[in-house]
Structures are given as structure tokens and as C-alpha cells.
LODREN-809142 format. One record per residue: residue in three letters; x, y, z of N, C-alpha, C in turn. Coordinates in Angstrom, 1 decimal. Example, Ala and Ser with C-alpha at 12.3 -4.5 7.8 and 13.67 -1.06 7.14 Angstrom:
PAPA  residu    n.xx    n.yy    n.zz   ca.xx   ca.yy   ca.zz    c.xx    c.yy    c.zz
PAPA     ALA    13.2    -5.7     7.8    12.3    -4.5     7.8    13.2    -3.3     7.8
PAPA     SER    12.8    -2.2     7.1    13.7    -1.1     7.1    12.9     0.0     7.9
***
This chain:
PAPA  residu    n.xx    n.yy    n.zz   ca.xx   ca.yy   ca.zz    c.xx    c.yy    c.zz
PAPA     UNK   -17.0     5.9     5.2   -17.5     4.7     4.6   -17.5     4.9     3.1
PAPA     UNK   -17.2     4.1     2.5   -16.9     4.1     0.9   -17.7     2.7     0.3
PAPA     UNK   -18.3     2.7    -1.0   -18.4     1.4    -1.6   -17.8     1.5    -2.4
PAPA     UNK   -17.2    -0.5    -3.0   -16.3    -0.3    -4.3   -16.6    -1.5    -4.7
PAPA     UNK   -16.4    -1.9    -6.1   -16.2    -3.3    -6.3   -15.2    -3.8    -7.2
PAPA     UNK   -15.0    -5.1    -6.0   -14.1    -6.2    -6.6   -14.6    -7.1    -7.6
PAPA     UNK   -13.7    -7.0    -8.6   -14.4    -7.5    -9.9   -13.3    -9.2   -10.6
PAPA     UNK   -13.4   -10.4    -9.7   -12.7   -11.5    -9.5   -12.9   -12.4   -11.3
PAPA     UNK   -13.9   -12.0   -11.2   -14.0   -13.1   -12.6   -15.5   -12.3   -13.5
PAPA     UNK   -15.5   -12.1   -14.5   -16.7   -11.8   -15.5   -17.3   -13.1   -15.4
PAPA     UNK   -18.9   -13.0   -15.6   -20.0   -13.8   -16.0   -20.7   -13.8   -17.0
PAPA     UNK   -21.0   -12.5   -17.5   -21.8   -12.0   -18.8   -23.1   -11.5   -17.8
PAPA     UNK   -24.2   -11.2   -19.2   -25.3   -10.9   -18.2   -26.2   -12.0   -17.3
PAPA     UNK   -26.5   -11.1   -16.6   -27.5   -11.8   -15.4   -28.7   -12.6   -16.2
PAPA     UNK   -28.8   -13.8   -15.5   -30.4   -14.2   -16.3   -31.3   -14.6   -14.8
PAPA     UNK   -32.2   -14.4   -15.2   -33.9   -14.0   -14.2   -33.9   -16.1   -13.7
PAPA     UNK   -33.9   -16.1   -12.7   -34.2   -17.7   -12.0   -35.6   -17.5   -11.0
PAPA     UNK   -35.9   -18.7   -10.6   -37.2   -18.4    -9.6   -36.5   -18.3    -8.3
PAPA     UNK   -37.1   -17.7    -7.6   -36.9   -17.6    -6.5   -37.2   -18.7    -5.3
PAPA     UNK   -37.7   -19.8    -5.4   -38.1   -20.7    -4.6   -37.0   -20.7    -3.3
PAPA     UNK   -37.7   -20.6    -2.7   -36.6   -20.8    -1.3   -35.8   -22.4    -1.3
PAPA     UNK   -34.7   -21.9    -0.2   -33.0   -22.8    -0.3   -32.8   -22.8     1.0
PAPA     UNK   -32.5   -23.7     1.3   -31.6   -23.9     2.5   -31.0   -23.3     2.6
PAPA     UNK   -30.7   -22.5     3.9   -29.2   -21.9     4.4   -28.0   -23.0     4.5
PAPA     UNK   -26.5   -22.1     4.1   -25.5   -23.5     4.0   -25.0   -23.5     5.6
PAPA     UNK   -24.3   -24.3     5.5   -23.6   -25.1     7.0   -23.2   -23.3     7.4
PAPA     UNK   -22.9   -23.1     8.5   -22.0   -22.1     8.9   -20.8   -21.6     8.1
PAPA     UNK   -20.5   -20.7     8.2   -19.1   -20.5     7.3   -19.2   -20.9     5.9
PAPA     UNK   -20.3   -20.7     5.1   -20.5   -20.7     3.8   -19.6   -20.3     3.1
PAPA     UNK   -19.2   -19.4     3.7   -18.0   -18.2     3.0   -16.4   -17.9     4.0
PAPA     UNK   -15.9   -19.0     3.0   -14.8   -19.1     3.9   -13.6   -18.1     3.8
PAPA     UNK   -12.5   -17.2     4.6   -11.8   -16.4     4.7   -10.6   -16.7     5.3
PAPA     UNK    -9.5   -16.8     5.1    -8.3   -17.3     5.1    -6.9   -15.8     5.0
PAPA     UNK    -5.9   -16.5     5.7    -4.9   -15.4     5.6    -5.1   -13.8     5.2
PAPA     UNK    -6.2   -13.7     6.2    -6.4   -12.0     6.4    -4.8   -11.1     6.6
PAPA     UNK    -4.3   -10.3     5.8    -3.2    -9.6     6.2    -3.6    -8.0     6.2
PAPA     UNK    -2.2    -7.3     6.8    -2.6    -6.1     6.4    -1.1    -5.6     7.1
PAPA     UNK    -0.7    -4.6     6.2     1.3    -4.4     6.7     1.1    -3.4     7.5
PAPA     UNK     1.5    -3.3     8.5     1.8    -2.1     9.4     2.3    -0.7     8.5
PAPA     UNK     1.7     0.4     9.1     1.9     1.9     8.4     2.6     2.8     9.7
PAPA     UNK     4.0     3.6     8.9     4.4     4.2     9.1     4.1     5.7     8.4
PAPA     UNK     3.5     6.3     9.5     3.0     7.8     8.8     4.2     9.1     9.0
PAPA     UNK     4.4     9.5     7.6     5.9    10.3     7.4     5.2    11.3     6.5
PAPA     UNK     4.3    12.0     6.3     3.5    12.7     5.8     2.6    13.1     6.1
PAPA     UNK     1.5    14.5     5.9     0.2    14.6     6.5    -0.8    14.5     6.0
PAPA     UNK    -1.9    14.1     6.8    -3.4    13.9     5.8    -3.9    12.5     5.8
PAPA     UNK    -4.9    12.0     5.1    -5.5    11.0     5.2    -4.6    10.3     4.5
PAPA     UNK    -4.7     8.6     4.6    -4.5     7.7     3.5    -5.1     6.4     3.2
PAPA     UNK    -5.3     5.8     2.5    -5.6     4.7     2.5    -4.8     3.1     3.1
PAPA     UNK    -5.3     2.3     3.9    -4.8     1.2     4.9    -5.5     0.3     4.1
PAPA     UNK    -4.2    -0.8     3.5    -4.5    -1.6     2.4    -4.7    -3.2     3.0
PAPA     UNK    -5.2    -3.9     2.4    -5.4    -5.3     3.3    -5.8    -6.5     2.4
PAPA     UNK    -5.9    -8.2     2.5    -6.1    -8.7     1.5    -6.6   -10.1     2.3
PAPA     UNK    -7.2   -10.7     1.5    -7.5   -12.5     2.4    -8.0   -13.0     0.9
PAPA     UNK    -7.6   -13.9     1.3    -8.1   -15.3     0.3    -9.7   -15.8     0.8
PAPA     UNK   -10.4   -16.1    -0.1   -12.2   -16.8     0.2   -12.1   -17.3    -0.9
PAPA     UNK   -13.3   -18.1    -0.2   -13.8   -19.3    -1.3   -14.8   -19.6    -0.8
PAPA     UNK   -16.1   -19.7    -1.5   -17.3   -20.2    -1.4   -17.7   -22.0    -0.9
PAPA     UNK   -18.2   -22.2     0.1   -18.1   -23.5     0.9   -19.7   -24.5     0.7
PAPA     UNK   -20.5   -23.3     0.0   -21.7   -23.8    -0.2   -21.9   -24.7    -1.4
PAPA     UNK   -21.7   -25.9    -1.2   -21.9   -26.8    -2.7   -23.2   -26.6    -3.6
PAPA     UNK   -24.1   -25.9    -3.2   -25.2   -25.6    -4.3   -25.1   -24.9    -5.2
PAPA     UNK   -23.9   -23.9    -4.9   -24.1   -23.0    -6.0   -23.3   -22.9    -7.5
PAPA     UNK   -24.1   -22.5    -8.0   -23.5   -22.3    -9.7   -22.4   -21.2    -9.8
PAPA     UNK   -21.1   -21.5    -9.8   -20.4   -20.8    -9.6   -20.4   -19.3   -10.7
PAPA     UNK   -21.1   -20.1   -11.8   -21.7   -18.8   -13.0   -22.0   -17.5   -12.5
PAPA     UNK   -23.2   -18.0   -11.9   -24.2   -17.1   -11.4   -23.9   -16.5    -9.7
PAPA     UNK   -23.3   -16.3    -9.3   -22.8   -16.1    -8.3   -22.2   -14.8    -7.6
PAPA     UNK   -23.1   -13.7    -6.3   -22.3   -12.0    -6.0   -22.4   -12.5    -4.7
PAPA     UNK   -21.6   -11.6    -4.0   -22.0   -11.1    -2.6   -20.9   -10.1    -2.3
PAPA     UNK   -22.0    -9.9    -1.3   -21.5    -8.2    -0.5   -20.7    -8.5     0.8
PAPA     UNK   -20.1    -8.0     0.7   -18.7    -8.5     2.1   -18.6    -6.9     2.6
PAPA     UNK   -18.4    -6.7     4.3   -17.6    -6.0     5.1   -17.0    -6.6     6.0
PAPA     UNK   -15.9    -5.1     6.6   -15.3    -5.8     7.6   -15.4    -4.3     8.1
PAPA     UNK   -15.0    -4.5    10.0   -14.9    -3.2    10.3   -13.5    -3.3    10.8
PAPA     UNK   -13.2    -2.0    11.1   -11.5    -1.3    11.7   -11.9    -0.7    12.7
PAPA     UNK   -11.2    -1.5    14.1   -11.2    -1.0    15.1    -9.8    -0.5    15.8
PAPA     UNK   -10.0     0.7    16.6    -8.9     0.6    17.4    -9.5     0.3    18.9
PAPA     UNK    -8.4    -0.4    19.7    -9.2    -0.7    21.1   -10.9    -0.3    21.1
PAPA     UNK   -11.8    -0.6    21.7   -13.1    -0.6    21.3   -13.8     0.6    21.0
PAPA     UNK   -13.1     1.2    20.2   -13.8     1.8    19.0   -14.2     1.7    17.4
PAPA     UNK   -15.0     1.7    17.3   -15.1     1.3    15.9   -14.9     2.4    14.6
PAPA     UNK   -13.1     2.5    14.0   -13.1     3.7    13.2   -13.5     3.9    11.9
PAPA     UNK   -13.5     2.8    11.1   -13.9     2.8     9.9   -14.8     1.4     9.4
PAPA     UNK   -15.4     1.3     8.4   -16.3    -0.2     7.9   -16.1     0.0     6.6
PAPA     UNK   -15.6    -1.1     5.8   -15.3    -1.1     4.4   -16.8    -2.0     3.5
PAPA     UNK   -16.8    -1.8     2.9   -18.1    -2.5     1.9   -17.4    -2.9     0.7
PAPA     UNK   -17.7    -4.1     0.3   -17.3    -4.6    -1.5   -18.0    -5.4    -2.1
PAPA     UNK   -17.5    -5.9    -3.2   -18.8    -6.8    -3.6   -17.8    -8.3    -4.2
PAPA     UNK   -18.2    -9.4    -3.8   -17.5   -10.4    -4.7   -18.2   -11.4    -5.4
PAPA     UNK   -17.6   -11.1    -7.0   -18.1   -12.1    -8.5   -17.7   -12.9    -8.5
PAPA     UNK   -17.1   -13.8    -8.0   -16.7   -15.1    -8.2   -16.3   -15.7    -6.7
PAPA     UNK   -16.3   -17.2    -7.2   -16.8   -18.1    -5.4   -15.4   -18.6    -4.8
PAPA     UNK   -14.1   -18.0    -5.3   -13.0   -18.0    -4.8   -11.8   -16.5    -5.3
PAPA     UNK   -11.2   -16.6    -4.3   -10.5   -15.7    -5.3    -9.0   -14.7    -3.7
PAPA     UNK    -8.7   -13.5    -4.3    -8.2   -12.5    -3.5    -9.0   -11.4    -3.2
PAPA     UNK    -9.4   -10.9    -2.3   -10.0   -10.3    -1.8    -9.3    -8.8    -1.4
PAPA     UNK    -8.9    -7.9    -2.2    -8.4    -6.7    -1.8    -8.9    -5.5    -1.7
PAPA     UNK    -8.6    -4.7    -0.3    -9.4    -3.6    -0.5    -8.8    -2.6     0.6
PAPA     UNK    -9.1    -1.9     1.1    -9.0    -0.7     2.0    -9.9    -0.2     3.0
PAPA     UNK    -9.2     0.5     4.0    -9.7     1.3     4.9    -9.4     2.6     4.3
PAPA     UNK    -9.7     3.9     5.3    -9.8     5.1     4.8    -9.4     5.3     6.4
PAPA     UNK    -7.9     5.9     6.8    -7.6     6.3     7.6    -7.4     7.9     8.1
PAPA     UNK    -7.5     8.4     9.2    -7.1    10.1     9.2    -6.1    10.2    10.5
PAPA     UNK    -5.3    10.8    10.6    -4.7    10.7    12.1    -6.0    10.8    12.9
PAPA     UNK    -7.1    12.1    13.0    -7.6    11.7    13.6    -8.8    10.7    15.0
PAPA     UNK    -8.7    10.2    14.3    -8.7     8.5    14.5    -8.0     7.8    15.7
PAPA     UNK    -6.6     8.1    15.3    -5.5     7.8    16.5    -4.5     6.8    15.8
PAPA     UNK    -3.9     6.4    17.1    -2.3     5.7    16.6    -2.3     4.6    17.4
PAPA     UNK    -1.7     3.4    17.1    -1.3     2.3    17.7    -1.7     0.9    17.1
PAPA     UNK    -2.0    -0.2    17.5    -2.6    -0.9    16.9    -4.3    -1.3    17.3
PAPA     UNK    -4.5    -1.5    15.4    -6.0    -1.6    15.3    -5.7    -3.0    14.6
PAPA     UNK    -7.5    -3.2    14.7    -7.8    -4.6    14.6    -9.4    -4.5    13.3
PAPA     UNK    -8.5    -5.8    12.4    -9.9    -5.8    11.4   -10.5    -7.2    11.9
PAPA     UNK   -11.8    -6.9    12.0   -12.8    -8.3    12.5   -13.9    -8.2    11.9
PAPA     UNK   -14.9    -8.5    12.4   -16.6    -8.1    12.1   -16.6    -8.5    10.9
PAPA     UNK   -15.9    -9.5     9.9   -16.4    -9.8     8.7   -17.8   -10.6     8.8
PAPA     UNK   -18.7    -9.7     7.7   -20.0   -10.6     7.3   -20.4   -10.1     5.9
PAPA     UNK   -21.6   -10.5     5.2   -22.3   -10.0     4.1   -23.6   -11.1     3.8
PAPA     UNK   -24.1   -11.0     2.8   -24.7   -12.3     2.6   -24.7   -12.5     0.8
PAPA     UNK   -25.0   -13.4     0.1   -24.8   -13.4    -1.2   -25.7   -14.3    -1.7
PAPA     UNK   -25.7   -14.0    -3.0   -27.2   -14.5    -3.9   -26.4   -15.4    -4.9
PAPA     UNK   -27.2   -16.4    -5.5   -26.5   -17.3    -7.0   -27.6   -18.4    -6.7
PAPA     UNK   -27.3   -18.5    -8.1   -28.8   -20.1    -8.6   -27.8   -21.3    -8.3
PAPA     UNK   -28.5   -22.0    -8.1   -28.4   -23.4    -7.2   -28.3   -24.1    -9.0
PAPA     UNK   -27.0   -25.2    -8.8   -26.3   -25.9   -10.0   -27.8   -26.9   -10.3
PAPA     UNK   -28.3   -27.2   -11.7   -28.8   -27.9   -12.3   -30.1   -27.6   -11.7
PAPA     UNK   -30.4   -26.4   -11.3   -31.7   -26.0   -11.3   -32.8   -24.6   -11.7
PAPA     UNK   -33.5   -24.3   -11.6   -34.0   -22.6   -11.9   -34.1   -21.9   -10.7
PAPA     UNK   -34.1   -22.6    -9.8   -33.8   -21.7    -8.4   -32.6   -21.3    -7.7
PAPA     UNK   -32.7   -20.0    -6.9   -32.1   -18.8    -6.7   -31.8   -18.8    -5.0
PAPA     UNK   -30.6   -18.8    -4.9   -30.3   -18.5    -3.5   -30.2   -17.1    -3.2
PAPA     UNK   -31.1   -16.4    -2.2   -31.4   -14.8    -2.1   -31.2   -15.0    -0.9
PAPA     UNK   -29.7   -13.8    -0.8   -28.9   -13.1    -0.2   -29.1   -14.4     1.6
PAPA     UNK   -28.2   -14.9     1.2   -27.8   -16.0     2.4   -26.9   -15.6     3.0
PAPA     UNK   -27.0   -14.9     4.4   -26.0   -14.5     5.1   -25.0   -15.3     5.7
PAPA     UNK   -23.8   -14.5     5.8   -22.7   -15.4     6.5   -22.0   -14.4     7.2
PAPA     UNK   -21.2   -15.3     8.1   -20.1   -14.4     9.0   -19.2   -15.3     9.2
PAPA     UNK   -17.8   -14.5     9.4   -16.5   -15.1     9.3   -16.0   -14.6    10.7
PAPA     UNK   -15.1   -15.3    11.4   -14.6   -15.0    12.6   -13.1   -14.7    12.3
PAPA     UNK   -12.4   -15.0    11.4   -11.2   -14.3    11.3   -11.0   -12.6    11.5
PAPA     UNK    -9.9   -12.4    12.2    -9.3   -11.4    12.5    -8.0   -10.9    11.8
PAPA     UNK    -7.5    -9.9    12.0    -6.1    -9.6    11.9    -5.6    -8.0    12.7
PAPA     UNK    -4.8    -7.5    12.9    -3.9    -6.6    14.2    -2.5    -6.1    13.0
PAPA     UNK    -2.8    -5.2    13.1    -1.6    -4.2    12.8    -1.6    -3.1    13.3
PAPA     UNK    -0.3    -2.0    12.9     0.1    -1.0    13.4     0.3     0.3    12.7
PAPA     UNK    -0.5     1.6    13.2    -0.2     2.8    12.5     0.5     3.5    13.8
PAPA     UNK     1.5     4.0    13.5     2.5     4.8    13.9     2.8     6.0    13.5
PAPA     UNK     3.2     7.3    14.1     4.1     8.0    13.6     5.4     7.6    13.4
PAPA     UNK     6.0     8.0    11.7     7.1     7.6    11.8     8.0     8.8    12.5
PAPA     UNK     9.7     8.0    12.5    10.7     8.1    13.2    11.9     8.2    12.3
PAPA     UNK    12.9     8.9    12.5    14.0     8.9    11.4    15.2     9.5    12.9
PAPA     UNK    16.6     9.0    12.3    17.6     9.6    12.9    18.3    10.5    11.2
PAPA     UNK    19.0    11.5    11.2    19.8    12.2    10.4    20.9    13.1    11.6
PAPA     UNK    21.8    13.5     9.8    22.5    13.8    10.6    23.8    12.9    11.1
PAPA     UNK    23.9    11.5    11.0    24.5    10.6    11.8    25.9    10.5    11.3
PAPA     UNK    26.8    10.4    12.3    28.5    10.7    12.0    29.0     9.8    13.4
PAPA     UNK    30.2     9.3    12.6    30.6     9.1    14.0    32.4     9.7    13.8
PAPA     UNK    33.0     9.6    15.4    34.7    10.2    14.9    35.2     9.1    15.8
PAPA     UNK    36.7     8.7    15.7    37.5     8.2    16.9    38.4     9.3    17.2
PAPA     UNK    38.7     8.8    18.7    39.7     9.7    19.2    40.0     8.1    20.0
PAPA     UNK    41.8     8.4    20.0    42.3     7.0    20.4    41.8     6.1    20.2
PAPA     UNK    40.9     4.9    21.5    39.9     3.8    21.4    38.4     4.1    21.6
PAPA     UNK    38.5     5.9    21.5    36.9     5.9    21.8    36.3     6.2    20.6
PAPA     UNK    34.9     5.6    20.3    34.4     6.1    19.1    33.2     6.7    19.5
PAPA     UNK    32.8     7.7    19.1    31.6     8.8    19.2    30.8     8.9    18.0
PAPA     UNK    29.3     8.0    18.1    28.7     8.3    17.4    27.4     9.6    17.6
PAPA     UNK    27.0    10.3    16.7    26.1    11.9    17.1    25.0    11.2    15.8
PAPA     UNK    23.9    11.7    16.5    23.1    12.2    15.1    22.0    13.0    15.9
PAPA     UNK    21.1    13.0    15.0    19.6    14.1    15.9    18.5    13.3    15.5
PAPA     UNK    17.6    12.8    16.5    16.6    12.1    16.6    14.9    12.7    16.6
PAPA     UNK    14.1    12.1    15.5    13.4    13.0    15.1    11.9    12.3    14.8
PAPA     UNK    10.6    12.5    15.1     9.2    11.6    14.7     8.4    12.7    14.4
PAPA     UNK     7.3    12.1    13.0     6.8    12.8    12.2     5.3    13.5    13.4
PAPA     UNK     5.5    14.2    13.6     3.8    14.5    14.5     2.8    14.7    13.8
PAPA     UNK     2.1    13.7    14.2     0.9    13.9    13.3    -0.8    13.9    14.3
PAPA     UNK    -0.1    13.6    15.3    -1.5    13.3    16.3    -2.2    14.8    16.5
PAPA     UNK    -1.6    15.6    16.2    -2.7    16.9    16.8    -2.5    17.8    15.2
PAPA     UNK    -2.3    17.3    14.0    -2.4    18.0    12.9    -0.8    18.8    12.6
PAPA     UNK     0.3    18.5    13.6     1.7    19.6    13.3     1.7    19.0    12.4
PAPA     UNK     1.8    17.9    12.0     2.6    17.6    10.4     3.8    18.0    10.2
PAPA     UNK     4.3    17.7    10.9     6.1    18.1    11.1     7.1    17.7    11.6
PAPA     UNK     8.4    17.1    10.9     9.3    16.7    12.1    10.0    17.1    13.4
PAPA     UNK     9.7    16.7    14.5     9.8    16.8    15.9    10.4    16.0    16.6
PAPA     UNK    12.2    16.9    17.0    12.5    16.0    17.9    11.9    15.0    18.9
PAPA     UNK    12.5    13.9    19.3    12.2    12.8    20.0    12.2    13.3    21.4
PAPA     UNK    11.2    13.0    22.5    11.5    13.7    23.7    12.7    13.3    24.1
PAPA     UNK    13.2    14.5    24.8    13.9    14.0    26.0    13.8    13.1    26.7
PAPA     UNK    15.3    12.0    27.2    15.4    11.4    27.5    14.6     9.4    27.1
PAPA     UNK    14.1     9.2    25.9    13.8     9.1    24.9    15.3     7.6    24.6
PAPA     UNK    15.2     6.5    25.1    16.4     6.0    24.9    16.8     5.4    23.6
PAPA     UNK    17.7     5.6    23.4    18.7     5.1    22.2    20.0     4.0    22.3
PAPA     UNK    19.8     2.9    21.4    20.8     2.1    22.0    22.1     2.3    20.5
PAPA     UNK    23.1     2.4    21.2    24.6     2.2    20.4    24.8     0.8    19.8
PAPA     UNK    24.7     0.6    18.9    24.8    -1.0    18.4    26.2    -1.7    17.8
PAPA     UNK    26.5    -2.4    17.8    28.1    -2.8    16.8    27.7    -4.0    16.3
PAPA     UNK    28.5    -4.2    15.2    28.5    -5.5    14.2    29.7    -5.6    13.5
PAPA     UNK    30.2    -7.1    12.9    31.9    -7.5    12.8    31.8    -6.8    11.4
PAPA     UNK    32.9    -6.0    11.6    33.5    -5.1    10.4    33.2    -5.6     8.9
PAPA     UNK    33.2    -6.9     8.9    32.7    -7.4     7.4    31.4    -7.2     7.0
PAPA     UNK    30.3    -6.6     8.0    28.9    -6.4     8.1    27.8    -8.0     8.3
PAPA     UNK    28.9    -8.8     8.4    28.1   -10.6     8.7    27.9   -10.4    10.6
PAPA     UNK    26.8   -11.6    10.7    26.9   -11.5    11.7    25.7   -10.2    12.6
PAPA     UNK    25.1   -11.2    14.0    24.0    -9.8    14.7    24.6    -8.6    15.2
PAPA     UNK    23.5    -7.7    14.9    24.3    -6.5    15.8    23.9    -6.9    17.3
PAPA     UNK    24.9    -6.2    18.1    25.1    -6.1    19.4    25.1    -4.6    20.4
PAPA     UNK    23.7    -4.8    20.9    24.4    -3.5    22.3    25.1    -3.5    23.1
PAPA     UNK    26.1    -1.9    22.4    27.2    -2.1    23.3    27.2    -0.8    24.6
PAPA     UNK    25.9    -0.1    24.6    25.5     1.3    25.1    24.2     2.0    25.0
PAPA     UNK    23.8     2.1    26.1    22.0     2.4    25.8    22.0     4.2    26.5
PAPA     UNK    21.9     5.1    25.6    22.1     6.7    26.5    20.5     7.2    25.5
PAPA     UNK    20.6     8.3    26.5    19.2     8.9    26.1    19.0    10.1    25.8
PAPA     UNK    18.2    10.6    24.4    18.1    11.4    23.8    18.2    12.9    24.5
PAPA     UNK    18.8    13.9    23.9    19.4    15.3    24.6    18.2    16.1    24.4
PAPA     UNK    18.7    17.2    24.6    17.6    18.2    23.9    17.4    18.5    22.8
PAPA     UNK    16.2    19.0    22.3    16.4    19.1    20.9    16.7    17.9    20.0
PAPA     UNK    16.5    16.6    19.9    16.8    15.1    19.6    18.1    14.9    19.6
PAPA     UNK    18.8    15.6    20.3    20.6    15.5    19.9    20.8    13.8    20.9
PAPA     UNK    21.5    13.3    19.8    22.0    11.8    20.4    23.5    11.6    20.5
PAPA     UNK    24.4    10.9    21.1    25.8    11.2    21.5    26.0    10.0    22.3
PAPA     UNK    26.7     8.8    21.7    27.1     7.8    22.2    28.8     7.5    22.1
PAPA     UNK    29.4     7.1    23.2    30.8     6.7    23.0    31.4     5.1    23.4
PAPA     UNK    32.0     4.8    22.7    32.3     3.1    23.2    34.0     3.1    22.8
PAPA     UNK    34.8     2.7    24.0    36.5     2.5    23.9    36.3     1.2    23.5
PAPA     UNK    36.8     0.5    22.6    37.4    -0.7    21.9    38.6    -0.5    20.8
PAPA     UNK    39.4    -2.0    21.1    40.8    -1.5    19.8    40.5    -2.4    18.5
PAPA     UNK    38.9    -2.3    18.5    38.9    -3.8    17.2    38.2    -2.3    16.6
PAPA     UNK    38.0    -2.8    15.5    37.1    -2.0    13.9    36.0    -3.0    14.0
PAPA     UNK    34.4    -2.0    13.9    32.9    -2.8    13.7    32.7    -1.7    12.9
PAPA     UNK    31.7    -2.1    12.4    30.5    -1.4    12.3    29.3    -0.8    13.3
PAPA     UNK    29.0     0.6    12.7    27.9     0.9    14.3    27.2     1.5    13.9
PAPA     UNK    25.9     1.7    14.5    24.6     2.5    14.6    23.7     2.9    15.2
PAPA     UNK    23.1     3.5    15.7    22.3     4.0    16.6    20.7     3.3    16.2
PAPA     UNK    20.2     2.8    17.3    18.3     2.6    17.3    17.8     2.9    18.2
PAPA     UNK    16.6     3.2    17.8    15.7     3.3    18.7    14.2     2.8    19.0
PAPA     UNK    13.7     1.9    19.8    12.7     1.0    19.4    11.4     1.6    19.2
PAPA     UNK    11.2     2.9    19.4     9.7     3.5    19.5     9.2     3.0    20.6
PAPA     UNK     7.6     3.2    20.6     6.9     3.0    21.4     5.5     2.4    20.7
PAPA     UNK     4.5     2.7    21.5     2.9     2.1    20.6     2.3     3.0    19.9
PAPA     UNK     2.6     4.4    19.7     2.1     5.3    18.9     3.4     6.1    17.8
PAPA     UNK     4.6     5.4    17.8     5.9     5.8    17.2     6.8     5.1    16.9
PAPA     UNK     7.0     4.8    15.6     8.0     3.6    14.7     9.4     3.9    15.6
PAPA     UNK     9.7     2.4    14.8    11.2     2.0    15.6    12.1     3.0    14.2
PAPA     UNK    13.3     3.3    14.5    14.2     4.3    13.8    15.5     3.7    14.0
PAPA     UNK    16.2     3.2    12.8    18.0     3.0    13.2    18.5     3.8    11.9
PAPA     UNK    20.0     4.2    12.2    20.9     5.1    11.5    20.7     3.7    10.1
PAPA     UNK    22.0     4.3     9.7    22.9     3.5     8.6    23.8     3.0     9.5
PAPA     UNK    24.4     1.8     8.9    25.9     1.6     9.6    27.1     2.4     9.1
PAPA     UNK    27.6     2.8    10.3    29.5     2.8     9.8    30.6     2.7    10.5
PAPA     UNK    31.3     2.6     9.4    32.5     1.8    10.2    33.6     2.4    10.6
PAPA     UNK    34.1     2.2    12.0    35.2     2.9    12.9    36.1     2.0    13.3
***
């Protein structure tokens, strides 16, 4: 758990208001909008920071937008665990909201989910000397992304002989779930699809051959055709391991 602050707009200094009590605003005082967060591919070892952003804007018409903080979290879950809770602070009554998690492999892999947004915030009420103290709110917006180990093919060649073309490479994902920190063949049997696309590079790729990973990540696909494509090998991952495709080339 970390504190940090988001700093949206300067005010100058604070000035002293009475505190007379305020109505709480409607629900959703504190509105939160296009929560994102990009999916992570882990190709490296060690912690990192899981980056994320939403748009807010304050819903409460009383307040002086001058005078105006609050404190926001959200928590990071994976399936019902709760891994991380971020803390920030926001100076101004609209704005971008950016900030981070603090991820470790330990933790785990697949997808996690940011929810649990709440805080509550303080500011003086427009055309008067009274003080809104710390009025809580909660937001129901969510958002779902993905931490993965990544995945790479190298190595990738292909040859013809007559109409057959033979594409090879060695198929490989970063391990990171038990601390190896190291590239590691793809298991055995581990499927890989052969793909083609029209020689000009326009146009979807197509599978033309689905075989599955050797020992050691060795991959070895063959397709007889008398046209020229382009081709490449993928492979879609799984829930704890990114998807991986070659480069194209052309045969």
C-alpha cells in the first residue's frame, strides 16, 4: 500500500471556513467514468508498477470548486482476493485521474479486477463560509485486465522443398510464477497454429495447420501449396501466458 498525490489544478493557500454542517449530495457525488487499465505482459523479473486512469468530476453543485480535496481509493483484485489498494488525493472537481497498483508475481497471474472505488472529500459550499467535512462517496465502476507471463517464438525460418514449405522456430514463456525469471520452453504439446496471408501482405491471415509444440519448445510446421504467401506461426496462450506470433515470411 503506497500514498501519493494527484495534483489536477493549484488553489493557493487554504483559508479557515466554519464548519456548520451540509447536507450529504445525491449518491454518486463523485462521478467516475472510463476506468481503463492495459493488460501486462511480464518479460522480466521483479515487481512493477500496473498503471490505470478514469476521468471524475464532482456532481455536488454546492461546492466551490476553489476550495475543494478528496481522498480516493480503489482496490486490485484477483478472483476473490484482495492484492493491492491504491490511495490518492484529488485538487480539483474534474479532471484525469492517474495512478497505479504495485504488483509482484507473487500475487499471481491472470485476470484481476479494479472495483471498490470510494473516499470522501471536503470544500466550502459556493457564496458561503461554510465547509463540507469529508462527505463520503462510492463509485460502482469497475474495470478487468490481464497479467500474463510473456511468450516469444525465436529462431523462426522457414525452407521450401518442391510444394512443401517448412516453417521451424523454438517456442518459449518468461517464468515468472515461482521466481525462475527465465525463458522456458512452452510445454509440450502446447498447440501452435501455421498461419498464411496473400503475398502482398493485404488481406486476413488464415489457418492453414494447427501441430503442437516438441520438446524443448521446438515447433515444425509443413503446408504443400504452388501459390507464394506469407506465413507465421501463433500461438494463443492461455489465462496465465500471452499470446506469441513469429514475424511473417514469405515462401
Amino acid at each position: 500500500m503506497r500514498n501519493r498525490v494527484l495534483v489536477a489544478a493549484g488553489t493557493g493557500a487554504v483559508i479557515a471556513f466554519s464548519s456548520a454542517p451540509a447536507a450529504i449530495a445525491a449518491d454518486y457525488p463523485v462521478d467516475v467514468s472510463n476506468l481503463k487499465a492495459a493488460n501486462v505482459s511480464v518479460t522480466s523479473g521483479g515487481c512493477t508498477n500496473v498503471y490505470f486512469n478514469a476521468k471524475y468530476a464532482v456532481r455536488d453543485s454546492r461546492v466551490d470548486p476553489q476550495y475543494f480535496f478528496a481522498s480516493i481509493q480503489a482496490d486490485l483484485w484477483l478472483g476473490n482476493k484482495n492484492v493491492d489498494t491504491d490511495y490518492d488525493m484529488l485538487q480539483s472537481v474534474s479532471g484525469t485521474w492517474s495512478s497505479s497498483f504495485f504488483w509482484c508475481p507473487y500475487m499471481g497471474f491472470g485476470t484481476f479486477k479494479i472495483s471498490g472505488i470510494h473516499g470522501s472529500y471536503s470544500a466550502a459550499i459556493k457564496n458561503s463560509y461554510q465547509w463540507i467535512n469529508d462527505a463520503p462517496f462510492s463509485v460502482p465502476d469497475t474495470t478487468t485486465f490481464t497479467i500474463k507471463q510473456g511468450s516469444r517464438f525465436t529462431s523462426a525460418k522457414i525452407r521450401k522443398s518442391g510444394k512443401t514449405r517448412t516453417m521451424t522456430a523454438n517456442a518459449s514463456y518468461f517464468k515468472a510464477s515461482d521466481w525462475t525469471n527465465a525463458w522456458t520452453p512452452l510445454a509440450k504439446g502446447t498447440k501452435v497454429a501455421l498461419q498464411r496471408q496473400a503475398a502482398n501482405g493485404k488481406g486476413a491471415w488464415t489457418t492453414v495447420k494447427t501441430v503442437a509444440v516438441g520438446k524443448n519448445g521446438a515447433v515444425s510446421a509443413s503446408y504443400a501449396t504452388s501459390a507464394t504467401y506469407r506465413y507465421r506461426l501463433s500461438s494463443a496462450g492461455n489465462s496465465v501466458i500471452s499470446a506469441a506470433v513469429t514475424g511473417s515470411l514469405l515462401k
